[in-house]
N, C-alpha and C positions, 0 to 999 in steps of 0.2 A: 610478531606483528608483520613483519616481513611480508610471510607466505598465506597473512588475510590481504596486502596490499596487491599483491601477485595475484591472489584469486580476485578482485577488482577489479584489474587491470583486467585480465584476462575477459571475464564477464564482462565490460565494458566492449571491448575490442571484438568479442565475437559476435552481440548483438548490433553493433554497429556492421560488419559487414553481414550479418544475414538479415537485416532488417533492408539492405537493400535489393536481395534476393527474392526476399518475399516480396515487395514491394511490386517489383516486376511479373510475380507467380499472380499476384492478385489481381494486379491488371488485363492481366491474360487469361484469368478462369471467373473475371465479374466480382472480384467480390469488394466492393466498394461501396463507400456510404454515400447514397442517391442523394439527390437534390429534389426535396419531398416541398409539398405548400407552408410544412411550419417549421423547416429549417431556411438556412440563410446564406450555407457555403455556398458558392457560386457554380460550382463545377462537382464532380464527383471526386471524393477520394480516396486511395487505395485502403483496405485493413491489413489486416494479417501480423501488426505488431506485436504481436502474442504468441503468434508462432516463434516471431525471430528471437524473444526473450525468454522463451520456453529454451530454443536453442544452446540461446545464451548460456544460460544456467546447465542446463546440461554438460555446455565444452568445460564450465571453470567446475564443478561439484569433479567431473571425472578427472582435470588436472591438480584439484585440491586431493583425491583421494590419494593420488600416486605420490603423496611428497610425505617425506614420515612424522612432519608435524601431524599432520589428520591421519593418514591413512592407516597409522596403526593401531586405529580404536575400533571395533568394529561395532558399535553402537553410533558413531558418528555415519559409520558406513550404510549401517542400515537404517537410520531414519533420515539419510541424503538420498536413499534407493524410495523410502516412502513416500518423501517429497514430489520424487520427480515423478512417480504412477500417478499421484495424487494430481499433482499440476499438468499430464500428459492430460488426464482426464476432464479436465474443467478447460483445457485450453480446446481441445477437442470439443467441447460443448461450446465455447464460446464462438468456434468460428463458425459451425453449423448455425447459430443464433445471430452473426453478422451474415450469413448467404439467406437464409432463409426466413431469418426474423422469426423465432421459436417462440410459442406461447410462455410467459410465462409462467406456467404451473410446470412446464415441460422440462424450461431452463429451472428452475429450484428444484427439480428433480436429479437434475444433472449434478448441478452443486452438491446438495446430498449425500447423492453416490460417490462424488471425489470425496469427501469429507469422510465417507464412511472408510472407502479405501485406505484413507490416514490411520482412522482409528482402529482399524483389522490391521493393520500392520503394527499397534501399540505406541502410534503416535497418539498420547492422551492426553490433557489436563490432570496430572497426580495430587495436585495437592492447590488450594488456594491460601495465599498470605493473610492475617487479619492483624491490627497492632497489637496486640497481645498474644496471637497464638498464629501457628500455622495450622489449617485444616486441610488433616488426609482425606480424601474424595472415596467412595466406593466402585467398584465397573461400572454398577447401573450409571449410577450421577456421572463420573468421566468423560463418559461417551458420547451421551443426552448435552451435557458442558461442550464438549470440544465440538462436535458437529454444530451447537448453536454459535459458537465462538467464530466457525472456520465459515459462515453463511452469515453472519453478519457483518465480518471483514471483506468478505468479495463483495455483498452487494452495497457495501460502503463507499469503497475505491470505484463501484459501478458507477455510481451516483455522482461524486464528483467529477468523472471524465469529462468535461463537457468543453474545456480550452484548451488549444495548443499547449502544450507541455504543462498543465495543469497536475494530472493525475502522476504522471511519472516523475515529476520535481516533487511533490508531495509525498509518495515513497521515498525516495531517494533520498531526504531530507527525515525521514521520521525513521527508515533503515540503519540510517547512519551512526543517527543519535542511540538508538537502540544497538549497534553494534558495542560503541565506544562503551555504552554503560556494561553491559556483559563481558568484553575484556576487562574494563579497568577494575570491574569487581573480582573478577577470580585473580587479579594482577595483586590486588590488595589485600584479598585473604589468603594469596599462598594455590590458591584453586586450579584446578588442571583448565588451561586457558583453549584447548582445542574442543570445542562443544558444538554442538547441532546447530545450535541458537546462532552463534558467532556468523558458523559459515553461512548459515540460510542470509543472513542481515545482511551481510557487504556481499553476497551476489546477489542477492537485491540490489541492493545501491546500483552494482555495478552494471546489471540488467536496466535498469530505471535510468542512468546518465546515459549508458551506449545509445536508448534508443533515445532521448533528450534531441541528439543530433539529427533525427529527424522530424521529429515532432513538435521543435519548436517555432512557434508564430512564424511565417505562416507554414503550417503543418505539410511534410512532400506527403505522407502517411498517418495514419490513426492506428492504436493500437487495436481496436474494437474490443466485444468485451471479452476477445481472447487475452487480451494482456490488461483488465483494467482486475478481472476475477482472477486472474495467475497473479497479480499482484495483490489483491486483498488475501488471497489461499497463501500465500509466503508471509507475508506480516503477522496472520493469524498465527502460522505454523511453527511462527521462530516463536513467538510466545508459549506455544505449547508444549515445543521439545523442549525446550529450557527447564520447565518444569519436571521433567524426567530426566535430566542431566546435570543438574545445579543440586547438591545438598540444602538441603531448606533449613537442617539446625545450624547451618551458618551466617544464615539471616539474623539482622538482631529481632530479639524479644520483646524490649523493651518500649513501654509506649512512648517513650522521648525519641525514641528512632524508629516512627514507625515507617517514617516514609522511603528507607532502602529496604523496608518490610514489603511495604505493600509495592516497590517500584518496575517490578517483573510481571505485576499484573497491569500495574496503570501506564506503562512505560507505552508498551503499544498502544492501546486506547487514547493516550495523548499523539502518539506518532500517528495516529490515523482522525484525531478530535473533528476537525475539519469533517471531513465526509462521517461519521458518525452523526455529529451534530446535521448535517444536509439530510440525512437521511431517515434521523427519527422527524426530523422536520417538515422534509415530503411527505409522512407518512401519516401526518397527523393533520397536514395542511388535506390532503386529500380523502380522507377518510371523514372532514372534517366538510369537506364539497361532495361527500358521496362520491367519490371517485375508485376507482381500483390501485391500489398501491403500488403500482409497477407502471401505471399511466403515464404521459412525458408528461412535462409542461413545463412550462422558461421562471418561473419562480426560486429557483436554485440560487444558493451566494451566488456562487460567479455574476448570473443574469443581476441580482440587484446591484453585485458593484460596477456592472457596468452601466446598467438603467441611471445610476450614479451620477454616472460623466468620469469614470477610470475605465482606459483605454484597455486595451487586451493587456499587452506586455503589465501595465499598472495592474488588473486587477489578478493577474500572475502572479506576480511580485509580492501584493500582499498578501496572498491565503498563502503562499512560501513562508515571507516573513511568519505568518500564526502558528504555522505549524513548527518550523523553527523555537519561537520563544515557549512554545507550550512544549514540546519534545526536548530539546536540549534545555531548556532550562529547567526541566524535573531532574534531569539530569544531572547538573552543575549541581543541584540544593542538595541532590543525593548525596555527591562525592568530594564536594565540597562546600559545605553549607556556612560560608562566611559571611557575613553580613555585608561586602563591597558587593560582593555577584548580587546578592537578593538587590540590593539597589540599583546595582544595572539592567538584572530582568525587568525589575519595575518600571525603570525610566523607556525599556523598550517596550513596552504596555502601553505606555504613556502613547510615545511616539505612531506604534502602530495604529492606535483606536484614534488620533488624531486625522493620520492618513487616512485611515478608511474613511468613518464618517465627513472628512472633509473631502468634494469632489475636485479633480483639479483641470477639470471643463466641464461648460454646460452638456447637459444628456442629448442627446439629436432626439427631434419627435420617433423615430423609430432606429431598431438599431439593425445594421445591413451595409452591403458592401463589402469592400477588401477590408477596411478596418477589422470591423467584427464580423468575417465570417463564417465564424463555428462559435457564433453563442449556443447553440444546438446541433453542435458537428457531428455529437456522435447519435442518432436517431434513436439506435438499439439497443442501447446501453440501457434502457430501462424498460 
């Protein structure tokens, strides 16, 4: 546990000082988010958070390798080397797509090819859980699986980007929770505890709080969608190596325990439920106006909790909190499924859906100003 704390740290600390590196590079070579007629921030702000979290992960995967807890796996090793081609690659589309605003059939072209880079390297989906059984996957299905897997995650996390520290607390928070469940399972079956999945998870985390410090309300920086897609690309990716590095016959079987059965698939999808739910939701909201599904428009949670009357930092707070009691608390049921936790998940059910649906100020006839000004901070992101 130590040398995952240590690779957190680490990835916290690096992104933090290259995020203000880039920061500077941005301002200096344009690439910032305009102040367009249907956005609201007042001024321009820099991108390139993506780069410095791409960084990130880079300084701590190559301080993780050199410590002999990790480094002496060489399957750890090489699908930390897949990660990072994978994440070079989509980070690199991403910020071409903040300079230039990339069509997109051009950006889901990009995704793809990282995606595909994953899975030429034999980062795959091997197997999926069911309560009764575990099913082996074939190459074909695999492939067709993890590419759709690793393009539904990035343009998930795309889609939520839209508040100061919105999207990077939301990883951070769903990485975490997915960290803790993949150590404390190999901790409790005896399981070799140094695995792809582990390290991808806490330098996430750790990538997602370093850059926190600058991205939160009011934002010096945006990640653009270089870091909102290298963020969906890593929560897909710990899910899928996991699945190539976790024995599946030590799953239980049984359908009274299906749910640390199925919890290695639903575990990310809960850590990400938030922007999955935003995003089959745009998708259907707009397709449903005739619209193109990549089109902007302020309809997103965020916009309605604050159309609401919950202030920036509140309506933060809350999609944190969602994502919190849905992520860690599959968790808790998993590892320890007592009947006190299920009533305190409950009662924070409770509490949350009170907070939301109650506003705690009237809504202003429009929303603008310093208060809210990145209800649609990030333009590009979709």
């Amino acid at each position: 546990m130590r040398e995952y704390l240590l690779v957190l740290l680490i990835a916290a600390g690096a992104t933090y000082v290259l995020a203000g590196l880039c920061r500077n590079l941005a301002v200096r070579t344009g690439i910032m988010a305009p102040v367009r007629a249907r956005d609201v921030h007042t001024h321009p702000i820099p991108y390139l958070g993506g780069v410095a979290m791409l960084g990130g992960l880079a300084v701590a995967f190559t301080v993780a390798l050199q410590m002999p807890f990790l480094g002496k796996y060489a399957l750890v090793a090489h699908d930390a080397s897949a990660v990072l081609w994978a994440g070079l690659i989509i980070t690199i589309v991403g910020v071409l797509d903040d300079k230039y605003d990339l069509n997109p059939i051009v950006k889901l072209g990009g995704q793809t090819l990282a995606a595909g880079v994953a899975v030429m390297q034999g980062v795959r989906l091997f197997w999926i859980p069911l309560p009764n059984r575990i099913i082996a996957l074939d190459d074909a299905t695999n492939i067709v699986l993890t590419v759709l897997v690793i393009l539904v995650c990035v343009n998930a996390v795309n889609f939520v980007d839209g508040l100061d520290g919105l999207a990077a607390g939301v990883v951070a928070i769903g990485s975490g929770a997915f960290f803790s469940y993949t150590y404390v399972l190999a901790y409790q079956h005896g399981l070799e505890r140094a695995t792809t999945a582990s390290l991808i998870t806490v330098a996430t985390c750790g990538i997602a709080v370093g850059f926190l410090f600058h991205n939160w309300h009011p934002a010096k920086m945006f990640m653009g969608d270089s870091g909102a897609m290298l963020l969906g690309l890593l929560m897909a990716m710990s899910a899928i190596s996991y699945t190539g590095q976790f024995d599946s016959s030590a799953l239980p079987q049984q359908s009274s325990d299906f749910l640390p059965t199925l919890l290695p698939i639903l575990l990310p999808v809960a850590a990400l439920a938030l922007p999955l739910v935003d995003l089959v939701t745009a998708w259907v909201r707009r397709a449903w106006n005739g619209q193109h599904p990549f089109s902007a428009d302020k309809q997103h949670l965020h916009h309605r909790l604050l159309a609401r009357g919950h202030s920036h930092w509140g309506a933060v707070l809350l999609m944190y909190g969602w994502t919190a009691v849905v992520a860690v608390g599959l968790v808790v049921m998993a590892l320890s499924p007592a009947s006190a936790s299920i009533w305190i998940l409950a009662a924070a059910l409770v509490i949350l859906l009170v907070l939301t649906l109650w506003p705690v100020r009237t809504a202003p006839p429009h929303i603008g100003g310093e208060e809210s000004d990145v209800v649609d901070q990030v333009p590009n992101h979709e």
